[in-house]
TORTI-792873 format. One record per residue (C-alpha): residue number from 1; x, y, z; residue in one letter. Coordinates in Angstrom, 1 decimal. Each point is the difference from the previous one (the first is absolute). Layout:
residues N
+-----+--------+--------+--------+-----+
:   n :      X :      Y :      Z : res :
+-----+--------+--------+--------+-----+
: NUM :      X :      Y :      Z :   A :
...
+-----+--------+--------+--------+-----+
//
This chain:
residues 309
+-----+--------+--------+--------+-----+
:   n :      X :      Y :      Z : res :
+-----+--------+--------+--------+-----+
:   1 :   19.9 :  -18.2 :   -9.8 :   X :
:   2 :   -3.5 :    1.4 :   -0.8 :   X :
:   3 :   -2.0 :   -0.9 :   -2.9 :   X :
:   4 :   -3.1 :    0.5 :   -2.1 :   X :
:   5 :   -1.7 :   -2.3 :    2.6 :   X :
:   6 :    0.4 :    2.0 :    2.7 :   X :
:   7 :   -2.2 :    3.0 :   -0.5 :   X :
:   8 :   -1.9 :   -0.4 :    3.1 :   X :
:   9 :    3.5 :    0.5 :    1.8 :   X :
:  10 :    1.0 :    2.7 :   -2.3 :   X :
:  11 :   -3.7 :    2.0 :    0.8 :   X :
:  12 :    0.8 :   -0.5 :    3.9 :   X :
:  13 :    3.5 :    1.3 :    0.2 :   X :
:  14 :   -0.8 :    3.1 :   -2.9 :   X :
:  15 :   -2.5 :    0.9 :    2.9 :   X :
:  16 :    1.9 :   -0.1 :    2.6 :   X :
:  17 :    3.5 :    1.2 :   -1.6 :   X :
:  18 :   -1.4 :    2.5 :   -2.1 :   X :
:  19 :   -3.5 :    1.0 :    1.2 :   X :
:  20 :    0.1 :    0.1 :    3.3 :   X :
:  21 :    3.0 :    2.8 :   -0.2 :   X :
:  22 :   -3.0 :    2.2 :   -0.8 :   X :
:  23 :   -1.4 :    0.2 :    3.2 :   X :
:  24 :   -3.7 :   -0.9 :   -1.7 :   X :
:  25 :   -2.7 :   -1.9 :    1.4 :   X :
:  26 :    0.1 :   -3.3 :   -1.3 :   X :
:  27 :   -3.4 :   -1.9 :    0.2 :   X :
:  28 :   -1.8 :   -1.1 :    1.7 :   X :
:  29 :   -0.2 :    2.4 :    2.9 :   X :
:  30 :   -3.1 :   -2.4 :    1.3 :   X :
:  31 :    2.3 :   -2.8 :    0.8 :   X :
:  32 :    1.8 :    2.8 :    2.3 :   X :
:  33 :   -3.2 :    0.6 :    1.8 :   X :
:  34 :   -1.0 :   -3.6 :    0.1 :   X :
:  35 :    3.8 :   -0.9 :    1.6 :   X :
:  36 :   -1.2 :    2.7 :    2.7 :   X :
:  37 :   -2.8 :   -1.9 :    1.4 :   X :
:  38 :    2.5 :   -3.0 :    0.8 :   X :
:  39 :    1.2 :    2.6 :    2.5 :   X :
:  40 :   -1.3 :    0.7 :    3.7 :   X :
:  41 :   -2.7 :    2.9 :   -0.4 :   X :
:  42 :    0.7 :    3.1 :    2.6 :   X :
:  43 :   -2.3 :   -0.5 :    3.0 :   X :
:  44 :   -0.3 :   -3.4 :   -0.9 :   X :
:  45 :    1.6 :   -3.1 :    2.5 :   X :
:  46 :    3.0 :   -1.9 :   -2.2 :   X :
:  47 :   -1.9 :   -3.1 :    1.8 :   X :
:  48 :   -3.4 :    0.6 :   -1.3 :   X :
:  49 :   -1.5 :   -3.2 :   -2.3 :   X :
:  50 :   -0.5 :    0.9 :   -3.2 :   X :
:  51 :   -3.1 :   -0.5 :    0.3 :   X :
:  52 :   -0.2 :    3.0 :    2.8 :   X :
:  53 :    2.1 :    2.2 :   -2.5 :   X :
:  54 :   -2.6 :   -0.6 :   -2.5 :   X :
:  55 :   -2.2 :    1.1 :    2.4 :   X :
:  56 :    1.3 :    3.1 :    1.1 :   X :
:  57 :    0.3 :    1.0 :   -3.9 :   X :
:  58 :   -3.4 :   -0.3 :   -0.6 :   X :
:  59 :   -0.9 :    1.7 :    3.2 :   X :
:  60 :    2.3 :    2.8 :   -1.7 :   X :
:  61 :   -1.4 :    0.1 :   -3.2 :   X :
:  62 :   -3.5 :    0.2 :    1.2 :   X :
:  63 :    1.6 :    3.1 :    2.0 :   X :
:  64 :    1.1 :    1.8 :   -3.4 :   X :
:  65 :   -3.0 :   -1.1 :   -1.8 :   X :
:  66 :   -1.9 :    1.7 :    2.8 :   X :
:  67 :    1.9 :    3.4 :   -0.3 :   X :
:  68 :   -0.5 :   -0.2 :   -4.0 :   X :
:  69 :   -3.9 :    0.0 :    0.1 :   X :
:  70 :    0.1 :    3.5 :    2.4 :   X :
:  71 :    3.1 :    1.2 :   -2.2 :   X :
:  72 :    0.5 :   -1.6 :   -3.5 :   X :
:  73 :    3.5 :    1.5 :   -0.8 :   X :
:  74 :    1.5 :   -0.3 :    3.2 :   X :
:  75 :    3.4 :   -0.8 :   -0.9 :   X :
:  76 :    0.9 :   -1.4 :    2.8 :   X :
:  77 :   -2.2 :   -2.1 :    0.7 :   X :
:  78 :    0.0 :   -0.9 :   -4.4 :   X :
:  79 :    3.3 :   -1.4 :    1.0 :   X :
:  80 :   -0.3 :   -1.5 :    3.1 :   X :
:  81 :   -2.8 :   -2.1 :   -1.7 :   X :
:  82 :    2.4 :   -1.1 :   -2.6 :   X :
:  83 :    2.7 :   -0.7 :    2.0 :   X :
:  84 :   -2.0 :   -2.5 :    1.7 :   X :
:  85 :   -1.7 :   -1.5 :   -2.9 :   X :
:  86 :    3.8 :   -1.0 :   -1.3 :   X :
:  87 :    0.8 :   -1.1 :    2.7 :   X :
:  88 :   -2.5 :   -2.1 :    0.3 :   X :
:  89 :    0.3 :   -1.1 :   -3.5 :   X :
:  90 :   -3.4 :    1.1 :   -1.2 :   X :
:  91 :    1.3 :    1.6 :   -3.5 :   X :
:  92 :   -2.8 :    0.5 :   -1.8 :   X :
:  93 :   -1.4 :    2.2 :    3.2 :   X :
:  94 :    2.7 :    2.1 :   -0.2 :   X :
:  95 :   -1.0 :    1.3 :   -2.7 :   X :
:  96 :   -2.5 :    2.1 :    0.6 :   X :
:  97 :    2.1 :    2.1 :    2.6 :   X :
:  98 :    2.7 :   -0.3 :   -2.6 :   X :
:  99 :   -2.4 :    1.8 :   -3.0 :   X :
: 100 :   -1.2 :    3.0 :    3.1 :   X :
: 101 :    3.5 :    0.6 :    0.6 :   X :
: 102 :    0.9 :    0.1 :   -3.8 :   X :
: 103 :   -2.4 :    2.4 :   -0.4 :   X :
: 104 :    0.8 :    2.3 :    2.7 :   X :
: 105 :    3.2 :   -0.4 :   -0.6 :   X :
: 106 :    1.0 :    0.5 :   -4.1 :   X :
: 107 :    3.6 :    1.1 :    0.6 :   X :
: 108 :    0.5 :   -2.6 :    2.4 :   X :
: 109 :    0.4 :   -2.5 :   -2.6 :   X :
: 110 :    1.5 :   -2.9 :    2.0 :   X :
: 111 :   -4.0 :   -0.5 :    0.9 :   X :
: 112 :   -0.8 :   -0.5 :   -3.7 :   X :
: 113 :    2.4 :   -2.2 :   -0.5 :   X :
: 114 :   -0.8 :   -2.3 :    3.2 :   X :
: 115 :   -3.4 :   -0.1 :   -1.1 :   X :
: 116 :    1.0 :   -1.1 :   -3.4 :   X :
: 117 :    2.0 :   -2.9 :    2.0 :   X :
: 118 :   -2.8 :   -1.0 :    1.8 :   X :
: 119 :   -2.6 :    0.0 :   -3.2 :   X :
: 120 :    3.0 :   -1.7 :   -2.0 :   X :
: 121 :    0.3 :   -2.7 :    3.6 :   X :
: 122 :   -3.6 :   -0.7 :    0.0 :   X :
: 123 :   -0.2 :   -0.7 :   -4.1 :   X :
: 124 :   -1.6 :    3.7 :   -1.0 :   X :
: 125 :    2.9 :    0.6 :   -2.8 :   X :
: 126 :   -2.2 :    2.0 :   -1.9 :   X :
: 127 :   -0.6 :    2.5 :    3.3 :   X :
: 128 :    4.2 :   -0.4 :    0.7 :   X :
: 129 :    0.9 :    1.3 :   -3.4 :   X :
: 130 :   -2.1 :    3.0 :    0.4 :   X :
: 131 :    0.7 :    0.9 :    3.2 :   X :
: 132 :    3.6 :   -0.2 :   -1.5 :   X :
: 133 :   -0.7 :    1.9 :   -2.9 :   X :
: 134 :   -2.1 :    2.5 :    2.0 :   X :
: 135 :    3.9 :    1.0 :    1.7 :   X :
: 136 :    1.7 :   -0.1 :   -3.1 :   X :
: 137 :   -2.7 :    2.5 :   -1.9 :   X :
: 138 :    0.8 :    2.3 :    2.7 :   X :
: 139 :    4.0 :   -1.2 :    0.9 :   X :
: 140 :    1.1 :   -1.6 :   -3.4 :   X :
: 141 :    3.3 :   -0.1 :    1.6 :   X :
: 142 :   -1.4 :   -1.9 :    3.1 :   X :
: 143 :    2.2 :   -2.8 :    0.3 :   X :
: 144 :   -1.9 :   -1.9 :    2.8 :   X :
: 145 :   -3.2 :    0.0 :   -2.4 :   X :
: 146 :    2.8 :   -0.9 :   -2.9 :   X :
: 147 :    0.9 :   -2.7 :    1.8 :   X :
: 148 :   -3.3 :   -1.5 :    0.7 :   X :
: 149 :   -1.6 :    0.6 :   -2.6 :   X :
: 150 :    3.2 :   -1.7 :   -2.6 :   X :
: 151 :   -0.4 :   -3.1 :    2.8 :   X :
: 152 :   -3.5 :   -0.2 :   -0.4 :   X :
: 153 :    0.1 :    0.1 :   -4.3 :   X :
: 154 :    2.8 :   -2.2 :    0.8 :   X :
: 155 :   -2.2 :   -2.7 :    2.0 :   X :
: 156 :   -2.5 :    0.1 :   -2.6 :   X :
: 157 :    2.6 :   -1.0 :   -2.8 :   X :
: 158 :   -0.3 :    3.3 :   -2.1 :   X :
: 159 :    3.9 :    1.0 :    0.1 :   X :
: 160 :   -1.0 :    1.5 :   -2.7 :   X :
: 161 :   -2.3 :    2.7 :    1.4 :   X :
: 162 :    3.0 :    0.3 :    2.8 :   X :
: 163 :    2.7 :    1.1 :   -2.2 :   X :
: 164 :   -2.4 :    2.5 :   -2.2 :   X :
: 165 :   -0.9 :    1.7 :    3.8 :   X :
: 166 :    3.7 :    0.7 :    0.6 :   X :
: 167 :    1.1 :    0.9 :   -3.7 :   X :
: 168 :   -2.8 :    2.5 :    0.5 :   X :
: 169 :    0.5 :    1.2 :    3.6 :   X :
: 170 :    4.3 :    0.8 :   -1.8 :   X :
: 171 :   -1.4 :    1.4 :   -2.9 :   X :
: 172 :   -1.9 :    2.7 :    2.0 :   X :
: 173 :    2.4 :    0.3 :    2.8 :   X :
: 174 :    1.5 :    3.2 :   -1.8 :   X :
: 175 :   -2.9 :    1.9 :    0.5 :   X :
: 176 :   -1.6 :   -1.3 :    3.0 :   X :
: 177 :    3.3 :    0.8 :    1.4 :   X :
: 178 :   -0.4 :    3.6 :   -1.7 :   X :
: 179 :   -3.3 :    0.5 :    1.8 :   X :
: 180 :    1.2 :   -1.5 :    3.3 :   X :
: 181 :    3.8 :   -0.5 :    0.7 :   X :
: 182 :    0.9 :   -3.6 :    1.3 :   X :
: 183 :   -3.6 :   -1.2 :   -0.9 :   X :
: 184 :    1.4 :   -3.0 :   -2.0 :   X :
: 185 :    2.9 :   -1.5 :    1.1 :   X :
: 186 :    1.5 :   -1.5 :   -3.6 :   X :
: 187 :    2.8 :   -2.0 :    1.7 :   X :
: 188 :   -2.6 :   -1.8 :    2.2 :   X :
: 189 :   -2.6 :   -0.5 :   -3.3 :   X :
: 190 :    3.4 :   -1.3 :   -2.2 :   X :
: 191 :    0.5 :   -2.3 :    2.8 :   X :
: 192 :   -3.3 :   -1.3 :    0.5 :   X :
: 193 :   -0.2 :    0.0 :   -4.1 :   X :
: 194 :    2.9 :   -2.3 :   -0.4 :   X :
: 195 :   -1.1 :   -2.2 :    3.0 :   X :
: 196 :   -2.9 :   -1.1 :   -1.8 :   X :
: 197 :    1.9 :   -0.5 :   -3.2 :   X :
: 198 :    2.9 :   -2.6 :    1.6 :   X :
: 199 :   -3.0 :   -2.0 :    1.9 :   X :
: 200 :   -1.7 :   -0.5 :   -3.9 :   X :
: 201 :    3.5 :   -1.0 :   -1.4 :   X :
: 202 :    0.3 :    2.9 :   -1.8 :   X :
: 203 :    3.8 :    1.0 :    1.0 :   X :
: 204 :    1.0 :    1.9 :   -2.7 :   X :
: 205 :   -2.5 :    2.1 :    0.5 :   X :
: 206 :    0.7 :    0.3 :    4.0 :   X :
: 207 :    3.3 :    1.2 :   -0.8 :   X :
: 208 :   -0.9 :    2.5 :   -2.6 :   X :
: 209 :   -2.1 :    1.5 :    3.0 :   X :
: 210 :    2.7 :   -0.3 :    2.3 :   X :
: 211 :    2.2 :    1.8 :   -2.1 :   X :
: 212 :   -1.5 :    2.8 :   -1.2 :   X :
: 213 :   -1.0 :    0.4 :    4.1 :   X :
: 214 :    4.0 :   -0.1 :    0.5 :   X :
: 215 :    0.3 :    2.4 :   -3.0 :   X :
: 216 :   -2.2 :    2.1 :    1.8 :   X :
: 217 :    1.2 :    0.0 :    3.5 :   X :
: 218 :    3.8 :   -1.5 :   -0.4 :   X :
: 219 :    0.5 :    0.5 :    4.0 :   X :
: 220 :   -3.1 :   -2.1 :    1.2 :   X :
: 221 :    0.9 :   -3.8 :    0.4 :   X :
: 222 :   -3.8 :   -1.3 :    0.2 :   X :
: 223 :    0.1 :   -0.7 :   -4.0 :   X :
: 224 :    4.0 :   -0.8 :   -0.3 :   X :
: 225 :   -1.3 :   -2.7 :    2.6 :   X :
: 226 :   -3.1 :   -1.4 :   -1.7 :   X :
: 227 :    2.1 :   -0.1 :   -3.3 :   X :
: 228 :    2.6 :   -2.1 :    2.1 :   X :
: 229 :   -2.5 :   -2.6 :    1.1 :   X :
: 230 :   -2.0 :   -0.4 :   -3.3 :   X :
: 231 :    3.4 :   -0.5 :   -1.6 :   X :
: 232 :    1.0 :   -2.8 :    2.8 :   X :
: 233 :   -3.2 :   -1.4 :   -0.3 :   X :
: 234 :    1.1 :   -0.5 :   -3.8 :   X :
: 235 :    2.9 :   -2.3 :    1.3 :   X :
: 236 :    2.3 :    3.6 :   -1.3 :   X :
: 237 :    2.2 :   -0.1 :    3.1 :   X :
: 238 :    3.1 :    1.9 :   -1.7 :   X :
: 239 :   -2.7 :    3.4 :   -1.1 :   X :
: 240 :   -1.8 :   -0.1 :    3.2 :   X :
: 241 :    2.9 :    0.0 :    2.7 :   X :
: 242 :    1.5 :    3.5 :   -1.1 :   X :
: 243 :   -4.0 :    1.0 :    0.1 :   X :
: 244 :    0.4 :   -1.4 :    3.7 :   X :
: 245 :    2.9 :    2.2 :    0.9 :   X :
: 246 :   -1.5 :    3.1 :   -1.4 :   X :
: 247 :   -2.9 :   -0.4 :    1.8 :   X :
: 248 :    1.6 :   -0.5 :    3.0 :   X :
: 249 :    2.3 :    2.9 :   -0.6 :   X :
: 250 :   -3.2 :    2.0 :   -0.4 :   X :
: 251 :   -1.6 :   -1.2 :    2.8 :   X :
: 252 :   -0.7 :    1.6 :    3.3 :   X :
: 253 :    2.4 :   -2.0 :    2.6 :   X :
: 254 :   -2.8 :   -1.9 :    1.5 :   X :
: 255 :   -1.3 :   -1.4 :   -3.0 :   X :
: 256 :    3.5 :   -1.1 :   -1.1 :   X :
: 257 :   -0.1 :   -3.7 :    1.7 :   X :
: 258 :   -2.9 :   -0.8 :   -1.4 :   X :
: 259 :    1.0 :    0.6 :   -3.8 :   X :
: 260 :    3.2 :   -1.8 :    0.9 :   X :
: 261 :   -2.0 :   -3.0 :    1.3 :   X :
: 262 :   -2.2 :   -0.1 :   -3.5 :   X :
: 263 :    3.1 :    0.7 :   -2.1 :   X :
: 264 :    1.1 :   -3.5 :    1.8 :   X :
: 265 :   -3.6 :   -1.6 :   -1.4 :   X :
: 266 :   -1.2 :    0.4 :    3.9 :   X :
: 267 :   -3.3 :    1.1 :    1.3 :   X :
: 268 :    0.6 :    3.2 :    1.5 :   X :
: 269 :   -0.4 :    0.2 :    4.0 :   X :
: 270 :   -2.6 :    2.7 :    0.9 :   X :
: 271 :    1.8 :    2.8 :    1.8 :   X :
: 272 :   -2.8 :    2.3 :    2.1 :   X :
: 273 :    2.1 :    3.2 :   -0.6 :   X :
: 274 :    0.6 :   -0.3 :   -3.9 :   X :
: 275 :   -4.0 :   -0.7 :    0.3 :   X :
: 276 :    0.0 :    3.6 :    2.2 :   X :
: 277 :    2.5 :    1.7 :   -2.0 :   X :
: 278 :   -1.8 :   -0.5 :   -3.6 :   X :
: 279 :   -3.3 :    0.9 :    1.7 :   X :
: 280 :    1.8 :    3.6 :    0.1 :   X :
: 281 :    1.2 :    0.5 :   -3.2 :   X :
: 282 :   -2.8 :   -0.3 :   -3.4 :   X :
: 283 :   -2.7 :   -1.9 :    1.8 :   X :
: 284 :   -3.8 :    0.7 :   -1.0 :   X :
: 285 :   -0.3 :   -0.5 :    4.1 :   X :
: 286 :    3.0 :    0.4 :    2.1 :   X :
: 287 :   -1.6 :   -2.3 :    2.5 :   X :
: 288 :   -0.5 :   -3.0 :   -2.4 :   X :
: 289 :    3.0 :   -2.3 :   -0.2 :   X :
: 290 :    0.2 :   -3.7 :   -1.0 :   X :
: 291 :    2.8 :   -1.7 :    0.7 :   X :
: 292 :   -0.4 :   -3.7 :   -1.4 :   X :
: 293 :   -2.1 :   -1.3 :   -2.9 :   X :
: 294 :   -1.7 :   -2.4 :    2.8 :   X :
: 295 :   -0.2 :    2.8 :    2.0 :   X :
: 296 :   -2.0 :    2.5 :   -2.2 :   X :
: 297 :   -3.0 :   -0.8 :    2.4 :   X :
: 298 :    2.4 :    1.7 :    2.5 :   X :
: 299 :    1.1 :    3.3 :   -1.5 :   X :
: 300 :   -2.6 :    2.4 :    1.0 :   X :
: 301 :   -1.1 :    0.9 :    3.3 :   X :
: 302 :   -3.4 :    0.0 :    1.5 :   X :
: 303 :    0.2 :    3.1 :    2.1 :   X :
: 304 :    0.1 :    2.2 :   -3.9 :   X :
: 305 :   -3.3 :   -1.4 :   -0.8 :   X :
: 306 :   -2.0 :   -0.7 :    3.3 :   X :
: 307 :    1.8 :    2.1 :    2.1 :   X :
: 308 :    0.4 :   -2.6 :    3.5 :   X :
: 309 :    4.1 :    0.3 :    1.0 :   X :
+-----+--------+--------+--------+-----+
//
């Protein structure tokens, strides 16, 4: 039986059970890239030392850096030098081909938000909250930026500031949505909203969220879900099973298993075509996914951002 003591648990499994049926891009997308450069580089022999791999990266990123003094905004080669700085693991000189590619690319804004990982990685907070905020004065509906930049307030203990950027964010959905249809996905702010509220202990509050989301959208199980498992997190066994069921009921078929494993008080087993399927329903970018809390580093892929297969 889950209790107050277990919020940590509770955070991990409302990401997983209820957040990562959006299909969003969970941060941080750097770990993603960083997990790449485990992996043999194309052209590259699996035997090589690490020291040759090194090496060879350096011999590429001199390469790009080459093509960027003759051609500044070459894309290509903005990315290739990026790519290899990652993988490397040289963060803070990804940056600058992060902030060119920003720039050249404003709609694009899974560069922004990369960026603001890599200021936030490297201990520029003040830089990741305004690349953040840069997206959301343009997308105030952007959940990626949402997401970041609520982690980020978050991480510097002002839940506070967190909770006042979502209230705001529903209480102008109406007319962003007016201006642009879809902008603001209110399902995927309530959820996010009432995330933050169950990891401060503030339950009550959750639910209240949760149910006006369920008021507003009766056949979507993401909220009937999250209400189950802040409710069993409260010890409330007998109110949170018929919760299960709904949601289940509700459920696509392949996410069935999994809300039957956490109505049973189990971690839920990652399932790569639930992880597909939500990407294709109301994600912010249908090919983000995260499919474990661990695995959040995991969820996006590489070849969106640098553009390498």
């Amino acid at each position: 039986m889950f209790d107050k003591r277990n919020r940590i648990v509770l955070s991990s499994i409302l990401i997983v059970a209820a957040l990562a049926f959006l299909g969003l891009m969970f941060m941080p997308i750097l770990g993603a890239l960083q997990a790449g450069s485990r992996t043999a580089q194309p052209g590259s022999s699996p035997a090589a030392s690490p020291t040759a791999q090194q090496e060879e990266l350096e011999a590429q990123a001199k390469g790009y850096t080459l093509v960027l003094q003759r051609e500044p905004e070459n894309q290509t080669a903005l990315k290739g030098l990026l790519e290899v700085r990652i993988r490397q693991g040289k963060i803070e000189d990804a940056i600058e081909p992060l902030e060119k590619l920003a720039q050249l690319n404003p709609e694009e804004t899974e560069y922004t938000v990369l960026l603001a990982q890599a200021k936030q990685q490297v201990g520029d907070r003040e830089g990741a909250a305004r690349a953040y905020r840069d997206i959301l004065s343009r997308q105030p509906g952007d959940m990626n930026a949402l997401q970041g930049l609520v982690g980020l307030l978050i991480q510097q203990q002002r839940p506070e500031a967190a909770i006042g950027l979502l209230q705001d964010t529903l209480r102008t959905a109406s007319e962003q949505n007016q201006v642009k249809p879809g902008s603001v996905n209110v399902t995927s702010v309530q959820l996010l909203l009432g995330q933050v509220y169950a990891e401060q202990n503030r339950d009550d509050e959750a639910i209240a969220v949760y149910d006006e989301a369920i008021r507003n959208d009766g056949q979507d199980f993401r909220p009937v879900l999250a209400k189950a498992l802040v409710l069993q997190s409260d010890g409330r066994e007998a109110d949170a099973q018929p919760l299960f069921e709904t949601a289940a009921a509700l459920a696509p078929a392949q996410y069935k298993d999994q809300i039957n494993q956490l109505a049973s008080g189990q971690q839920p087993t990652p399932d790569a075509g639930a992880a597909e399927g939500a990407a294709s329903e109301d994600a912010a970018d249908p090919t983000e996914t995260i499919p474990t809390p661990a695995g959040a580093a995991e969820s996006s892929s590489p070849s969106r951002v640098t553009g390498s297969p």
